[in-house]
C-alpha positions in Angstrom: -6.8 3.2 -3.0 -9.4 3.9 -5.6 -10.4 2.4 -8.9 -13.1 2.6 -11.0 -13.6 -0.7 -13.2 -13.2 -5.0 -13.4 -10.1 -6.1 -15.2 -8.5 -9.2 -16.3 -4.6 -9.8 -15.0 -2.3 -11.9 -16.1 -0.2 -14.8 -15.1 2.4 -16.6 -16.9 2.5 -20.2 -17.1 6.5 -19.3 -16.3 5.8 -16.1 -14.0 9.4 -14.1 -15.3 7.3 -14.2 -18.8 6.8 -10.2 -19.5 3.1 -8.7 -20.5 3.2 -7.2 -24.1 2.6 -3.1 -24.8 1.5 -1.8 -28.2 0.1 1.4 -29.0 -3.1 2.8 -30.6 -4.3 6.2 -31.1 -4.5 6.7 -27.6 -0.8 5.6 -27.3 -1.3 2.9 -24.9 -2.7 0.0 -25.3 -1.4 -3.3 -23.3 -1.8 -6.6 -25.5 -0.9 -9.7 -23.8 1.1 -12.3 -26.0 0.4 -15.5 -26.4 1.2 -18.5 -23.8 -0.3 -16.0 -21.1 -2.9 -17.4 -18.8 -5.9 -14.8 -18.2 -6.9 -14.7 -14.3 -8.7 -12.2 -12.3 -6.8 -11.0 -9.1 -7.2 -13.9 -7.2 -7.4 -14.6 -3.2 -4.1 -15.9 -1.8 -5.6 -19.3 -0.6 -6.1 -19.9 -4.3 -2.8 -18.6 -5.2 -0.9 -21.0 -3.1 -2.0 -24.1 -4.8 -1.4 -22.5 -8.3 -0.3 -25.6 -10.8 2.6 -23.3 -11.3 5.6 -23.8 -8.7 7.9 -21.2 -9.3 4.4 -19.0 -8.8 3.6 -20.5 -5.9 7.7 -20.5 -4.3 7.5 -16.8 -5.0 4.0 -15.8 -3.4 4.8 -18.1 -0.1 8.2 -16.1 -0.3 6.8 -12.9 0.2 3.4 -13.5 1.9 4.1 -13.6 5.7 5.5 -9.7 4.8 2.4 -8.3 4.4 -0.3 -7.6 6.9 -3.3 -5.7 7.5 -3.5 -1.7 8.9 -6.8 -1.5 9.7 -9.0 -1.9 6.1 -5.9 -1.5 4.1 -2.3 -3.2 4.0 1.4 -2.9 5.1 4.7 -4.6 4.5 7.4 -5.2 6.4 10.6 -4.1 4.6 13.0 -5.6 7.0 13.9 -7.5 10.2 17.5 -6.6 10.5 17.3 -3.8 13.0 19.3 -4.1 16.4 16.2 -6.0 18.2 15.5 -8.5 15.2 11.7 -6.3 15.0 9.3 -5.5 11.9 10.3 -2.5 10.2 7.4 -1.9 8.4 6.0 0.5 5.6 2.6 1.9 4.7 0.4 5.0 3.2 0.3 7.9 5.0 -3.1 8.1 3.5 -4.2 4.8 4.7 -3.0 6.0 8.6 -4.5 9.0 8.1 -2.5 12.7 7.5 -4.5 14.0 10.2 -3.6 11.4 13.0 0.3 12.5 13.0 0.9 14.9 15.8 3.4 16.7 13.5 3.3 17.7 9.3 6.9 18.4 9.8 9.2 15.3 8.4 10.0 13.4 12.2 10.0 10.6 14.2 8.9 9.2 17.4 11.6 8.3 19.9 9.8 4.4 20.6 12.0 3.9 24.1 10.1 6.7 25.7 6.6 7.3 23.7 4.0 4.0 22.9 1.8 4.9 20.4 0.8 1.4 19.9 -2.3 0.0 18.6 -3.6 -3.5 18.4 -6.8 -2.9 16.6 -6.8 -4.2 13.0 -2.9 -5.2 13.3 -2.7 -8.4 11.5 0.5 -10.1 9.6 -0.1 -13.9 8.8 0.0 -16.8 10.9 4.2 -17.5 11.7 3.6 -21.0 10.8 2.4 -20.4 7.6 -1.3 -21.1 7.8 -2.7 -19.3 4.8 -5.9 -18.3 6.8 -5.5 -15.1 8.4 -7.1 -15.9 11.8 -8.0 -14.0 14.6 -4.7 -12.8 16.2 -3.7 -9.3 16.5 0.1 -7.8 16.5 1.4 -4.8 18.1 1.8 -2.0 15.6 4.1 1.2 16.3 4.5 3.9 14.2 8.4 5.2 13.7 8.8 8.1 11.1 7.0 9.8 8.2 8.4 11.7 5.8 6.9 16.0 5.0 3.0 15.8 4.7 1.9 19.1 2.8 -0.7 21.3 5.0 -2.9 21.1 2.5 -3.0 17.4 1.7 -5.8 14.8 2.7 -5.9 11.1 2.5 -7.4 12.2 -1.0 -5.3 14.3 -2.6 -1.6 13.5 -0.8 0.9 13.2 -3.7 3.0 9.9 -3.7 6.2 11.3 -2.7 4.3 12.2 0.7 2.5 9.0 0.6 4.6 6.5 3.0 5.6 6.3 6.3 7.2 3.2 8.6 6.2 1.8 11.7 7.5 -1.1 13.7 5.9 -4.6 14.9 7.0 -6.2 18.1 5.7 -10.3 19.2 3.3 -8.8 21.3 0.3 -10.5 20.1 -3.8 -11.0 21.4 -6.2 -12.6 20.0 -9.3 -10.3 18.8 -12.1 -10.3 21.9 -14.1 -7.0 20.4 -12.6 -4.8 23.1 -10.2 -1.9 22.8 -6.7 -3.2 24.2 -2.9 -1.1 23.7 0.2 -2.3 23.9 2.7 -2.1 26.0 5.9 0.0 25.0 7.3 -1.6 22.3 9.4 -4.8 23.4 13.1 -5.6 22.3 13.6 -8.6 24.0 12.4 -10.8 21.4 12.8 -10.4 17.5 9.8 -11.0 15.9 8.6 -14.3 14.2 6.7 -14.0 11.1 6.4 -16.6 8.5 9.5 -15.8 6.4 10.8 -19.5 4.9 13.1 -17.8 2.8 14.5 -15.6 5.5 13.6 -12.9 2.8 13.5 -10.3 5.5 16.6 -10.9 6.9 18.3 -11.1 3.8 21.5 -9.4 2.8 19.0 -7.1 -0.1 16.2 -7.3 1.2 14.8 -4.5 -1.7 15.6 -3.4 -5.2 15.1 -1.5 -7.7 12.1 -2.2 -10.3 13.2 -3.0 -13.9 11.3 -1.8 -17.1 9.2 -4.5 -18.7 9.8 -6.6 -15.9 7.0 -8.8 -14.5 6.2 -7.5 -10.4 3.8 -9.2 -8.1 1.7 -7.2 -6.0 0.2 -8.3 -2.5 -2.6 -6.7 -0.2 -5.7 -6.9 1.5 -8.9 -5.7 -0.3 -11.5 -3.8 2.0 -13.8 -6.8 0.4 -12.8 -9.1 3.3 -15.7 -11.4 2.4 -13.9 -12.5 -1.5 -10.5 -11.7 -0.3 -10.3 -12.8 3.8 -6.8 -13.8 3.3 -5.3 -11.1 1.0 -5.1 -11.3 -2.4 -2.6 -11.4 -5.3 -1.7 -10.1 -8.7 0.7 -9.7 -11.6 1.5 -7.2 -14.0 4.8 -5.0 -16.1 6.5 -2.2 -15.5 6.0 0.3 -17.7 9.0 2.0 -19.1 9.3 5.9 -18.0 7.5 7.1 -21.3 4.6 5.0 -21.1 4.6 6.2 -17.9 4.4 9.8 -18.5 1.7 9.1 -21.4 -0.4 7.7 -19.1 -0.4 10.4 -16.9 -1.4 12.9 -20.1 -4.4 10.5 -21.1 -5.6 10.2 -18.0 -5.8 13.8 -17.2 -7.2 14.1 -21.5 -9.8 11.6 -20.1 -10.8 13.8 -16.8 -9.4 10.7 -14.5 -8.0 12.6 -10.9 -4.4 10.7 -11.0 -4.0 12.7 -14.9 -3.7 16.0 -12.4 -0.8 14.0 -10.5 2.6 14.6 -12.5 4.5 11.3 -12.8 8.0 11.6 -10.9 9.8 8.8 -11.9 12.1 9.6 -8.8 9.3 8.9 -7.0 7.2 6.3 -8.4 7.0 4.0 -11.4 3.9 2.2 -13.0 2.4 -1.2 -13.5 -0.3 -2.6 -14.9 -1.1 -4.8 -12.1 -4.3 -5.3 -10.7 -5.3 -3.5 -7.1 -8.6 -2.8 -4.9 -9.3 -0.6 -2.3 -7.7 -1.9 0.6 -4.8 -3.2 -0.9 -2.5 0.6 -0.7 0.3 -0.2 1.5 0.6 -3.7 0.5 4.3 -4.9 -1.2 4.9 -4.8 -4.8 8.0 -7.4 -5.5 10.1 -8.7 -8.1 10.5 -12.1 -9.2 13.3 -12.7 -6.5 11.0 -11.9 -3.8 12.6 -8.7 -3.0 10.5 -5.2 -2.2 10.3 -3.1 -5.1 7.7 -0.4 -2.9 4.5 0.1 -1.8 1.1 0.4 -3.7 -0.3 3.7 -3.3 -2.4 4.7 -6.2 -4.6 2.9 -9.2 -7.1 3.5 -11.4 -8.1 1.8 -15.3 -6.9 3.2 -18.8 -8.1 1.6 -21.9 -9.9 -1.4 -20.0 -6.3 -1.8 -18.3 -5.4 -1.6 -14.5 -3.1 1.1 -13.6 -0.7 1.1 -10.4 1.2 3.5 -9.1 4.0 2.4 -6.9 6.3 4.2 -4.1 9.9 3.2 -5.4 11.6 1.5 -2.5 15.1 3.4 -3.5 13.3 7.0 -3.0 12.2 5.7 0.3 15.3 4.7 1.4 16.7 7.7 0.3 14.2 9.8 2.2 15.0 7.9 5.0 18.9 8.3 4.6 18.5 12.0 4.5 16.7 12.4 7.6 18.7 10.9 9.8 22.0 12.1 8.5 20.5 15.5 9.5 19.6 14.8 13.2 21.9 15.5 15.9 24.1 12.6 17.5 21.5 12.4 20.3 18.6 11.8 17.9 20.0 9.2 15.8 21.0 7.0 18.8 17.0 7.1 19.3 16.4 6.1 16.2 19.1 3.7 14.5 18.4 0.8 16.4 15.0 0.5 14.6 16.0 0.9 11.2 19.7 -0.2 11.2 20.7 -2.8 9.3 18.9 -1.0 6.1 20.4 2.5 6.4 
């Protein structure tokens, strides 16, 4: 995930509070009310002892969801499957278009093929330690939706820009050596930190709300500031700001202006992100997924995200495997059911 400036982010002293917009001659121009407390993206171990406990309930909520994949992030959407595992989602760009055997919209049948990795595989400690540590977790990867030929981890749009992958409780603890998984085990659900049982819950996503307040989560490449991931807050902008964000950007010669806003797709916050942090969860204030962070960038002195909509991923998902045969989605329904 790119961006190209410092910004300030803001917190509420009651987190539902909503950022302000106004418009300029540029047409969009954020102004915070006041009551708003001004704070830089901060690292979670700070964000846990925040004064402000509805703030804190929410991040520690949401916070055992979201993991490393290798110098960027992941979330897991859901543990509601038939084997109780991590359905996961991340960007394709963040795996890497060119590491999927296929372009072609598909899956990987998990009960014959093990395409697991160890190797930069974290989630946070399951009893809630806010320090990362040292342990690695199995990471599989399930399905991807159609990747263009001609995209790269550059240039893919974001309705390409996802893909999901399971976690098992296969776990080892880093040694600096190369080590694989076995085939992905169903014995065992896996244990995460989840006090809410937000992963298990009945909706465990939604759909994001104009002028809403979202918290995003992730793992900057800065592992030094950030070692534990880091947090942030911003609004969802309405479809219209949306779109005129897109047109200034591409007026100012910023890359995402030549990236048409779908609001099918995506929608957009202003809500801080760093490199590292694409494929971590954006949520809403009841804890539940709103999508994935996939793009960012600064307009007016103001952070820009652009988020994979949770509903057009389940919708991706929904169409693909009501067009397999019979013997196909009996390979793959017991990893995602529960959500389709």
């Amino acid at each position: 995930m790119k961006n190209k400036d410092w910004v300030f982010l803001v917190f509420s002293l009651f987190f539902l509070s909503i950022l302000g917009c106004s418009k300029d001659s540029s047409n969009v121009v954020i102004e915070p009310p006041s009551g708003i407390i001004d704070t830089n993206l901060i690292k979670l171990e700070d964000a846990v002892k925040h004064p402000n406990i509805q703030f804190v309930n929410l991040i520690n909520k949401v916070r055992g969801s979201v993991g490393t994949l290798g110098p960027a992030s992941k979330v897991i959407w859901s543990r509601k499957n038939d084997y109780g595992l991590g359905l996961y989602i991340s960007a394709n760009h963040v795996y890497g278009v060119e590491t999927w055997n296929t372009r072609a919209e598909s899956f990987v049948n998990l009960s014959s093929v093990n395409n697991g990795i160890f190797l930069g595989s974290q989630i946070p400690q399951k009893n809630g330690n806010v320090l990362l540590g040292n342990e690695f977790i199995a990471d599989f990867k399930l399905y991807h939706p159609e990747i263009p030929i001609s995209a790269t981890n550059a240039t893919i749009l974001p309705a390409n820009d996802f893909y999901l992958g399971i976690l098992d409780n296969q776990r080892i603890n880093d040694n600096g050596f190369a080590v694989y998984p076995e085939n992905v085990q169903t014995s065992h659900p896996l244990e995460i930190y989840d006090p809410n049982s937000r992963t298990t819950h009945a909706q465990t996503w939604s759909n994001p709300i104009e002028g809403k307040t979202i918290m995003v989560v992730g793992y900057p490449q800065d592992r030094i500031s950030y070692p534990n991931g880091a947090v942030s807050t911003g609004k969802v902008f309405t479809n219209t700001d949306a779109e005129s964000i897109i047109a200034q950007l591409k007026i100012k010669g910023d890359e995402e202006g030549d990236i048409p806003y779908d609001s099918n797709v995506e929608f957009i916050a202003n809500a801080k992100s760093l490199p590292g942090m694409s494929g971590g969860g954006v949520f809403n204030s009841e804890g539940q997924l709103l999508g994935i962070s996939v793009r960012a960038t600064v307009l007016n002195n103001e952070p820009i995200l652009r988020v994979v909509k949770m509903t057009y991923i389940w919708n991706k998902l929904s169409s693909f495997y009501n067009n397999l045969s019979t013997t196909d989605k009996n390979k793959l329904l017991p990893f995602v059911n529960g959500e389709l």
